[in-house]
N, CA, C and O atoms as a DFTB+ gen file, in Angstrom:
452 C
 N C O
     1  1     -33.977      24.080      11.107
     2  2     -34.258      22.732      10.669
     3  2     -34.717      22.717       9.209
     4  3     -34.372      21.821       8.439
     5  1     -35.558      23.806       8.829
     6  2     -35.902      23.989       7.500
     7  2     -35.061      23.932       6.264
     8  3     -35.416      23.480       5.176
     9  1     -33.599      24.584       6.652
    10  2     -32.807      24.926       5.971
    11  2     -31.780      24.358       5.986
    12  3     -30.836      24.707       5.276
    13  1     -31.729      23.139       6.976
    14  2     -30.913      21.642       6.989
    15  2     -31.527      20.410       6.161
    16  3     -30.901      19.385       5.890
    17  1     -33.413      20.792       5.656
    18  2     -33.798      19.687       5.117
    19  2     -33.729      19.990       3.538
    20  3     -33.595      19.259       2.557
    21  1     -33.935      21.927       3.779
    22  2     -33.531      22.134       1.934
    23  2     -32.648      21.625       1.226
    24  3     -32.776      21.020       0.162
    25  1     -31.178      22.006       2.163
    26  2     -29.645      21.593       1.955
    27  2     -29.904      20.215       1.332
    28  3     -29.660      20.036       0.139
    29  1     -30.356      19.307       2.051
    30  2     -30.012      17.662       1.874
    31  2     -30.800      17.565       0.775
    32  3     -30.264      16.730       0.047
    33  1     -32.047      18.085       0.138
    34  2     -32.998      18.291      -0.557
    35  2     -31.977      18.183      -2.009
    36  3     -31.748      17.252      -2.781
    37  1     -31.503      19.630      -1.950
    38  2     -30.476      20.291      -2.828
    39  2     -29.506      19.104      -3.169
    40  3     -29.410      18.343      -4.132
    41  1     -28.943      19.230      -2.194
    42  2     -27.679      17.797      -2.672
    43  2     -28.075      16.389      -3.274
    44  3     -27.454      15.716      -4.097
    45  1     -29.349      16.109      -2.605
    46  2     -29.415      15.007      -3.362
    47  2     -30.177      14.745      -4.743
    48  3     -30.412      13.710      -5.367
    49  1     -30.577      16.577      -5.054
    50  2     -30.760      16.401      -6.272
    51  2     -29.712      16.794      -6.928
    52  3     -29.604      16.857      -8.153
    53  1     -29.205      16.968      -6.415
    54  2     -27.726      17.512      -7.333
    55  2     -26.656      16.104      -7.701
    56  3     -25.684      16.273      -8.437
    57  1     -26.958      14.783      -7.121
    58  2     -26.496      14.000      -6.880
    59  2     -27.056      13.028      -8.287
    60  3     -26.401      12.199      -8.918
    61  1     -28.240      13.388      -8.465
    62  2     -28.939      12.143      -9.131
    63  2     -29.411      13.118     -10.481
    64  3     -29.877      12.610     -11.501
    65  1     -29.268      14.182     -10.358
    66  2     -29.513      14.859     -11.910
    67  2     -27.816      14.239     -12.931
    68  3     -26.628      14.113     -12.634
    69  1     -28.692      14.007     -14.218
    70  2     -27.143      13.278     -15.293
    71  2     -27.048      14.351     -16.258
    72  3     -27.029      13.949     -17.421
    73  1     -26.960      16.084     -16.041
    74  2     -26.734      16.655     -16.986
    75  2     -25.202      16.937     -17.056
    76  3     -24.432      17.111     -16.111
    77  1     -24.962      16.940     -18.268
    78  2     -23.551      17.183     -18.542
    79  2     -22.388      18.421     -17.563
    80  3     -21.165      18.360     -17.436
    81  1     -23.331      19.413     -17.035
    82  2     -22.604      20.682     -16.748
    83  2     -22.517      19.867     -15.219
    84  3     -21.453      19.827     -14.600
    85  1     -23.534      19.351     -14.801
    86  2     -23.109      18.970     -12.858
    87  2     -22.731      17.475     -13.204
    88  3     -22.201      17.078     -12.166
    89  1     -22.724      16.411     -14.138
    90  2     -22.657      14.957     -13.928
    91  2     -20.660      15.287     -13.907
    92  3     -19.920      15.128     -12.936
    93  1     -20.310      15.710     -15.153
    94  2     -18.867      15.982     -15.164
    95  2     -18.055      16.293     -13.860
    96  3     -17.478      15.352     -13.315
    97  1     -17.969      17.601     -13.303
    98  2     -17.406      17.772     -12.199
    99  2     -17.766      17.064     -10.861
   100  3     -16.983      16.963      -9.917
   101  1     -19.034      16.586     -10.885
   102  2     -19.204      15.640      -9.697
   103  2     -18.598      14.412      -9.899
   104  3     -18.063      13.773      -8.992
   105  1     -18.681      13.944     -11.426
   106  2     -17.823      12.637     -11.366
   107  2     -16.258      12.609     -11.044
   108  3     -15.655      11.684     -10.499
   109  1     -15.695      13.903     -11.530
   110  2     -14.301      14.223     -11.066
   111  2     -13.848      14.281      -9.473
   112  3     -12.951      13.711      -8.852
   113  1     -14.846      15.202      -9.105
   114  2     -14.891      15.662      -7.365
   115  2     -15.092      13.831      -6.593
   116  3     -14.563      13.494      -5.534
   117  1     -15.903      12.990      -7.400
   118  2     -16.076      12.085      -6.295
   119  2     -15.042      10.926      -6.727
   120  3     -14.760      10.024      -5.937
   121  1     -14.387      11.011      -8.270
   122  2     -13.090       9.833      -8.284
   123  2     -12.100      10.545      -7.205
   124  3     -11.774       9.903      -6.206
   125  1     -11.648      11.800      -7.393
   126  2     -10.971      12.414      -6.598
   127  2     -10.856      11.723      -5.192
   128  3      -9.994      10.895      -4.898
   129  1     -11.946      12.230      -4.288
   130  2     -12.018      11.649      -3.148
   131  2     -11.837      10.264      -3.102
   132  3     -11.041       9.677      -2.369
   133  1     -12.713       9.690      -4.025
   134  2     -12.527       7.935      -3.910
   135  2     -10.936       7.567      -3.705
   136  3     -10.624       6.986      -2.666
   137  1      -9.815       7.929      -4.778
   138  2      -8.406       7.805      -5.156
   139  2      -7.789       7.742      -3.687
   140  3      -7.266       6.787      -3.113
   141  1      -8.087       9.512      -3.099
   142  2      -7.269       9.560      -2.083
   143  2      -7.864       8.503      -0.620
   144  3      -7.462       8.151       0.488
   145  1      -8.515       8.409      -1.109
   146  2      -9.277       7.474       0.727
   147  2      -8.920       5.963       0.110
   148  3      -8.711       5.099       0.961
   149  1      -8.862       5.698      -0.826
   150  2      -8.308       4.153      -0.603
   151  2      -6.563       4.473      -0.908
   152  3      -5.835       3.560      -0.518
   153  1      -6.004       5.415      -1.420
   154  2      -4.666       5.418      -1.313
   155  2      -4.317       5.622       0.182
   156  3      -3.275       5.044       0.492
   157  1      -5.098       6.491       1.479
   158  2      -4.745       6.441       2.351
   159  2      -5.069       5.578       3.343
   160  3      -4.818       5.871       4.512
   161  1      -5.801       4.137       2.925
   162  2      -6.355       3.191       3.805
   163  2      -5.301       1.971       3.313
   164  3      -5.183       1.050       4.121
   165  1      -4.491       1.871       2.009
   166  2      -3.222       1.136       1.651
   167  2      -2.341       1.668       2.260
   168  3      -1.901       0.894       3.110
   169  1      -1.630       3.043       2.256
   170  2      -1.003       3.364       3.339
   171  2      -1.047       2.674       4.853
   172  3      -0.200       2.109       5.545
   173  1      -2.331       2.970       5.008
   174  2      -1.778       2.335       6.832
   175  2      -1.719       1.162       6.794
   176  3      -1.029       0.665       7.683
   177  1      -2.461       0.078       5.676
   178  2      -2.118      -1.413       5.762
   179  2      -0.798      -1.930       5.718
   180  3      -0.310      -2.928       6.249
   181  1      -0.261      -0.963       4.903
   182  2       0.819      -1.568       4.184
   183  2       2.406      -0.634       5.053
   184  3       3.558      -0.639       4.618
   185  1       1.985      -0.058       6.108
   186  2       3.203       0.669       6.958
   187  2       4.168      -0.215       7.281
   188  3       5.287       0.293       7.210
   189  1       4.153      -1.804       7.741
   190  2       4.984      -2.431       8.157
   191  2       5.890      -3.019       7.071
   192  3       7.112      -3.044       7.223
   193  1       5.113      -3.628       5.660
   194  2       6.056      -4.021       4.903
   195  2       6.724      -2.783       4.316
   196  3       7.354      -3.099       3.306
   197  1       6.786      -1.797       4.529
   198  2       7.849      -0.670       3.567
   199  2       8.552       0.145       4.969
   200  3       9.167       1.201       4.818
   201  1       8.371      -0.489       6.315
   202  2       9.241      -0.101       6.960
   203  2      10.281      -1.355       7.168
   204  3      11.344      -1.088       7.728
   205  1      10.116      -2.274       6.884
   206  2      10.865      -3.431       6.567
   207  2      11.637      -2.867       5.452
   208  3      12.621      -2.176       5.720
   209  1      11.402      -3.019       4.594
   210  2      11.987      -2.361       3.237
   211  2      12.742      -1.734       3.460
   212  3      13.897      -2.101       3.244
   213  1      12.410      -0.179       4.131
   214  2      13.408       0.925       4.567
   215  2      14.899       0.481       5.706
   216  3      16.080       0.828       5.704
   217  1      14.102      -0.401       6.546
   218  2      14.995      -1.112       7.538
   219  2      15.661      -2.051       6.322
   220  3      14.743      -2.868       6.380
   221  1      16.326      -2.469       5.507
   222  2      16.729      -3.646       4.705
   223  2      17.778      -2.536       3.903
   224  3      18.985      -2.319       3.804
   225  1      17.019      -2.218       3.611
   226  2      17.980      -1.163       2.496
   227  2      18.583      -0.112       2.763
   228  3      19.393       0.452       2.029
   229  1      18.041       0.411       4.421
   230  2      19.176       1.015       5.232
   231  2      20.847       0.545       5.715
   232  3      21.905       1.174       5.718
   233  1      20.454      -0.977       6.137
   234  2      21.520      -1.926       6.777
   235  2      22.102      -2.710       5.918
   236  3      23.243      -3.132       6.104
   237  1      21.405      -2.992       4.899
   238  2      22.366      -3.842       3.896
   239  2      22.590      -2.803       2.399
   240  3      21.901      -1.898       1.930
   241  1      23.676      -3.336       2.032
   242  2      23.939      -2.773       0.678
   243  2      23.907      -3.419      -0.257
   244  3      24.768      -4.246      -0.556
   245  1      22.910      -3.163      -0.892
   246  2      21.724      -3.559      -2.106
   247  2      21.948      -3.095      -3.124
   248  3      21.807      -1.891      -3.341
   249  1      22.556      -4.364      -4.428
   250  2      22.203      -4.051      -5.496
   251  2      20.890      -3.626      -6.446
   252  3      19.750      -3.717      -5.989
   253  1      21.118      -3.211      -7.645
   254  2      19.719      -3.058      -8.469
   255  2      18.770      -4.043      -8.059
   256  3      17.772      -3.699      -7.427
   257  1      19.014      -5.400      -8.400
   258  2      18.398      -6.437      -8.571
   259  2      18.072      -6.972      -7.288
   260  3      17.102      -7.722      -7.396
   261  1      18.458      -6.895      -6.220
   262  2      18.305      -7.354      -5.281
   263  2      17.118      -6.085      -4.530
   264  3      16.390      -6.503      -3.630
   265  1      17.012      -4.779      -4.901
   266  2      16.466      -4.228      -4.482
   267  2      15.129      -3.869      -5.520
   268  3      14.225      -3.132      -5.126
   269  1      15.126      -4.328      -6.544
   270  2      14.104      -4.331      -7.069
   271  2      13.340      -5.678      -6.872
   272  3      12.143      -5.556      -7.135
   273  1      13.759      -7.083      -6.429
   274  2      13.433      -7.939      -6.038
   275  2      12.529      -7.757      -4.465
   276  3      11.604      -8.488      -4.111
   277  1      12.926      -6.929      -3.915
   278  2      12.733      -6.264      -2.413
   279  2      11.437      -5.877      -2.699
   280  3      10.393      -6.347      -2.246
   281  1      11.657      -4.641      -3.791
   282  2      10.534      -4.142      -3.844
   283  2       9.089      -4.336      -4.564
   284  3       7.978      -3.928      -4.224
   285  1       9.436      -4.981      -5.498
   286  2       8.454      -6.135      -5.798
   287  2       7.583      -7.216      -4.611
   288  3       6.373      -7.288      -4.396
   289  1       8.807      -8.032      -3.937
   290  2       8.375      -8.560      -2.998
   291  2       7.465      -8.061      -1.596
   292  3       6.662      -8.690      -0.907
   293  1       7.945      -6.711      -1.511
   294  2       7.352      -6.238      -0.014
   295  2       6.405      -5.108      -0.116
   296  3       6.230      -4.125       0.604
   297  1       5.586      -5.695      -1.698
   298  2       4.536      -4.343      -1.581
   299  2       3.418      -4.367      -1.135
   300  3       2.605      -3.515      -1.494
   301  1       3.061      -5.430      -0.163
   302  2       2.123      -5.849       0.924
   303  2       2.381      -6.271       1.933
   304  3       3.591      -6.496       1.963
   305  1       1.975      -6.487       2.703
   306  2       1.895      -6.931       4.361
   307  2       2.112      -8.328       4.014
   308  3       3.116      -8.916       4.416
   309  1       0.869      -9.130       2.993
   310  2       0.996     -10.451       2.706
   311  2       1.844     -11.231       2.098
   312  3       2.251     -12.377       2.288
   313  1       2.091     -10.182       1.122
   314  2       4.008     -10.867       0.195
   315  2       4.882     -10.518       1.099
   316  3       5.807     -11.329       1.135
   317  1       5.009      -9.519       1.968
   318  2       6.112      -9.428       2.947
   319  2       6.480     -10.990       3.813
   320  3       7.576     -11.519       4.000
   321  1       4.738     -11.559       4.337
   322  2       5.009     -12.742       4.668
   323  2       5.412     -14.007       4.338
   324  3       5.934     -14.940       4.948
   325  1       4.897     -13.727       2.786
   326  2       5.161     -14.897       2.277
   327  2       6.742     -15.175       1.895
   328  3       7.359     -16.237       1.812
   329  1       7.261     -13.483       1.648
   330  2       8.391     -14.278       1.303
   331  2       9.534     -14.590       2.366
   332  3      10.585     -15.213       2.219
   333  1       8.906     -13.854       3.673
   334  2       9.540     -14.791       5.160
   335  2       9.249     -16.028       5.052
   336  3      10.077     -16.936       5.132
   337  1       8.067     -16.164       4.865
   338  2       8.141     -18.269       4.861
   339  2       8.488     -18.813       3.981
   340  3       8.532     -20.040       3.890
   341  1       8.827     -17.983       3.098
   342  2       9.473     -18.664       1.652
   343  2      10.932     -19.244       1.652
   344  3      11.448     -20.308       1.311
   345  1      11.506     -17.649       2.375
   346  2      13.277     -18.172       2.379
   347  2      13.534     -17.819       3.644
   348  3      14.711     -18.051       3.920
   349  1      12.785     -17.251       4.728
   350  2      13.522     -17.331       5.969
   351  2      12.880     -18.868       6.881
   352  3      13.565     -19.482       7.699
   353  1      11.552     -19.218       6.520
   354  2      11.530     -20.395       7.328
   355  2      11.673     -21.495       7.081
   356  3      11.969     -22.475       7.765
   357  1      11.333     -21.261       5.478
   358  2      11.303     -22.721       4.593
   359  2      12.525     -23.232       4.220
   360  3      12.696     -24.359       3.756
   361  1      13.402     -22.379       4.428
   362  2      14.998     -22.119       3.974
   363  2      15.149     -22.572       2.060
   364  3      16.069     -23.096       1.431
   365  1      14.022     -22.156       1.712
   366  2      14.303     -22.452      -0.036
   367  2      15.651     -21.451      -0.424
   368  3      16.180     -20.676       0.372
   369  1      16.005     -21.635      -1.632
   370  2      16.835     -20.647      -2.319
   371  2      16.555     -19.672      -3.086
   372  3      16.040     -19.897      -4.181
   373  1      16.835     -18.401      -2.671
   374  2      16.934     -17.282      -3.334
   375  2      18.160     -16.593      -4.016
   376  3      19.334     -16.517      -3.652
   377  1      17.398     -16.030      -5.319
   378  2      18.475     -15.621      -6.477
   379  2      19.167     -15.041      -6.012
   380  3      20.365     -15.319      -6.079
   381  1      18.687     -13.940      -5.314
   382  2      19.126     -12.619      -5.231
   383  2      19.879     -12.577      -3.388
   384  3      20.916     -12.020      -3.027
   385  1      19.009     -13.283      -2.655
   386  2      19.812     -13.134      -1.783
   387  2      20.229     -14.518      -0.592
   388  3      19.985     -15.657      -0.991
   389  1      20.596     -14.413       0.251
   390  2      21.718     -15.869       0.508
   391  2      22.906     -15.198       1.832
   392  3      23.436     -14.094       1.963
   393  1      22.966     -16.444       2.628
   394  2      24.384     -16.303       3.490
   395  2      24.180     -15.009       4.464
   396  3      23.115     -15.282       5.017
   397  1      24.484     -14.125       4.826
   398  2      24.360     -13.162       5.725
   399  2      23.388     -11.725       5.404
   400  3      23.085     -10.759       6.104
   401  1      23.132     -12.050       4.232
   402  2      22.277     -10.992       3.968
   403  2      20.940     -11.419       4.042
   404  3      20.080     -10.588       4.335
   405  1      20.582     -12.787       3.783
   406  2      19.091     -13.460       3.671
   407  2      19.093     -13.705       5.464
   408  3      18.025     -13.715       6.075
   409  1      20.117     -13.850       6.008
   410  2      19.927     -13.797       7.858
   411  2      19.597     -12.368       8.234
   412  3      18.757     -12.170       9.111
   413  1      20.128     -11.486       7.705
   414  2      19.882      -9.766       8.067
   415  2      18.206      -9.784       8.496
   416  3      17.626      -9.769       9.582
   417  1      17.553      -9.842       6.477
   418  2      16.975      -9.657       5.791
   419  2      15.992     -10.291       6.573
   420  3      14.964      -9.628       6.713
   421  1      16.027     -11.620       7.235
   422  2      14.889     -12.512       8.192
   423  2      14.939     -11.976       9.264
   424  3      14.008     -12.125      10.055
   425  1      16.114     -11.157       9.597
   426  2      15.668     -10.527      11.571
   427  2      15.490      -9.633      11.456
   428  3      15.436      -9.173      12.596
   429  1      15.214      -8.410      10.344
   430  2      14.669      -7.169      10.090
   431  2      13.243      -7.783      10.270
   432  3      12.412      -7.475      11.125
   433  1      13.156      -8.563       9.443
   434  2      11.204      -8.744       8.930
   435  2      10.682      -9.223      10.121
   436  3       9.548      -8.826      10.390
   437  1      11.335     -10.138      11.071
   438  2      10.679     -10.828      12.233
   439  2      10.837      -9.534      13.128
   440  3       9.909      -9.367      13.920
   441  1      11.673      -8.749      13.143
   442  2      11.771      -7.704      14.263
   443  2      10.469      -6.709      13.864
   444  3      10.182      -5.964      14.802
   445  1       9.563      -6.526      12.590
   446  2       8.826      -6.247      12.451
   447  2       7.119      -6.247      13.023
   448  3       6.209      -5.431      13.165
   449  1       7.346      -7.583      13.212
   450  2       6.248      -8.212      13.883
   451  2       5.541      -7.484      14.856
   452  3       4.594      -8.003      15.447
């Protein structure tokens, strides 16, 4: 127990000292970690709109523009939706896509659901 309260002792002065030789690499070591734990908590949010994506651009054949429009559009869960209610429910017009590909493109995303 002694040597579980040194430890925490240790670390948390190691935590709150601002000298140049430990502030540096701890600030590196803890952006580090920070980066990867919210890059891997966007990952799981965001699994459905880029399997939409993958499903879209598997089945249809996609120009530049139409697939950079895609990917712009479906780099969230929430723009994924919006732009279902945009042109699959609202039936507005889209530049890029239209006619049997904007029908594909709406039963990929609803098959998502």
């Amino acid at each position: 127990m002694k040597k579980l309260l040194l430890l925490v002792v240790i670390l948390l002065a190691l935590l709150s000292v601002d000298h140049p030789l430990i502030k540096n690499p701890r600030d590196k070591i803890l952006g580090t970690v920070v980066s990867d734990l919210s890059d891997s908590t966007q990952v799981q949010r965001e699994v459905k709109a880029k399997h939409a994506l993958t499903e879209i651009r598997s089945q249809l054949n996609l120009n530049k523009e139409q697939d950079a429009h895609l990917a712009e559009s479906f780099k969230t869960v929430r723009s994924m939706h919006n732009w279902e209610k945009q042109y699959c429910k609202n039936r507005e017009l889209n530049q890029f896509f239209y006619g049997d590909d904007l029908l594909q493109s709406c039963t990929i995303i609803a098959a998502t659901h």
